[in-house]
C-alpha positions, 0 to 999 in steps of 0.5 A: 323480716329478720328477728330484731326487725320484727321486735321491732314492729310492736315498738314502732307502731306504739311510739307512732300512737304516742307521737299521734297522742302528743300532736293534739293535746285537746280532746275532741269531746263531745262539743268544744270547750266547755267540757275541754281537757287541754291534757288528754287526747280522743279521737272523735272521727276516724280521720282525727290522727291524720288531720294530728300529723298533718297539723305536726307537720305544717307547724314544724315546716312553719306552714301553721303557728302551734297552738300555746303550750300553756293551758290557758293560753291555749284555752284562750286561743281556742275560745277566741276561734270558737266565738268567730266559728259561732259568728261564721255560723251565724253569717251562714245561717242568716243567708239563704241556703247555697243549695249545696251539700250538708256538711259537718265540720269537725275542728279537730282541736277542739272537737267542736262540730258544726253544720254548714247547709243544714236543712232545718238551720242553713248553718249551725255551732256545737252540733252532733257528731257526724255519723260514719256516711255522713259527708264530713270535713275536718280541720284544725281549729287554727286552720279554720281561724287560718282560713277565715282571715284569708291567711291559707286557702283551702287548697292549701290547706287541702294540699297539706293535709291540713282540711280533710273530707270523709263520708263521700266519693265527690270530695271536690264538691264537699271541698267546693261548698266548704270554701263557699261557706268560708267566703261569708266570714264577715 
């Protein structure tokens, strides 16, 4: 690399944390909207800052609607698809357990976690984080609305980098039990 080529590098790699800060105005804190802070950015799952560019890149291509910029707009937006996440929660843990693999599932907007095939509640909202081996899927929280209404599919999704899957080698049959639970949505 010539000199002005590797100045160069320590600025890129901190405009791509800011463009990755920015995609994702929501934090993932601990659990969802009740310690939100519509202004900050963490990162509560290492796949957290693809899951952000990808979000960027479907809103951009028109894939996906954007969030409301307006705090509580958007608060209201994300309450609205936690209420349906514990109602989806609730259809899941009311039926018999599939059998699959357990599954935590991260909304990545809002940082709630939840458990799908849970072996003590079938299914469950505002759960603990994922450890590091744990099977787990992240998706935003648009896209999941997304995916209940039957609006995007989760190949689609999947194909956009829009619902990703982190902690197992058998990504197809973590993706498979993650549409199982969606096709309970109501």
């Amino acid at each position: 690399m010539t000199g002005s080529c590797q100045s160069l590098v320590p600025v890129r790699a901190a405009l791509g944390f800011m463009v990755a800060a920015s995609l994702v105005a929501a934090p993932a804190a601990s659990c969802s909207l009740e310690a939100l802070d519509l202004s900050g950015f963490s990162v509560d799952h290492r796949g957290s800052i693809p899951i952000a560019l990808a979000t960027r890149a479907a809103i951009d291509a028109g894939h996906i609607a954007e969030l409301p910029k307006d705090n509580s707009a958007r608060y209201a937006a994300l309450y609205v698809i936690r209420l349906r996440a514990v109602t989806h929660m609730r259809r899941l843990a009311a039926r018999a357990l599939s059998g699959g693999p357990e599954l935590a599932v991260l909304l990545t907007q809002s940082g709630a976690w939840m458990r799908i095939n849970d072996p003590r509640t079938g299914a469950r909202y505002h759960a603990s984080p994922a450890a590091e081996t744990e099977l787990t899927v992240l998706v935003p929280d648009t896209v999941y609305a997304a995916l209940l209404d039957g609006e995007l599919t989760v190949q689609r999704a999947t194909e956009l980098g829009l619902l990703r899957v982190y902690g197992t080698e058998n990504r197809d049959a973590a993706i498979h039990a993650f549409a199982d639970a969606l096709s309970i949505s109501g």
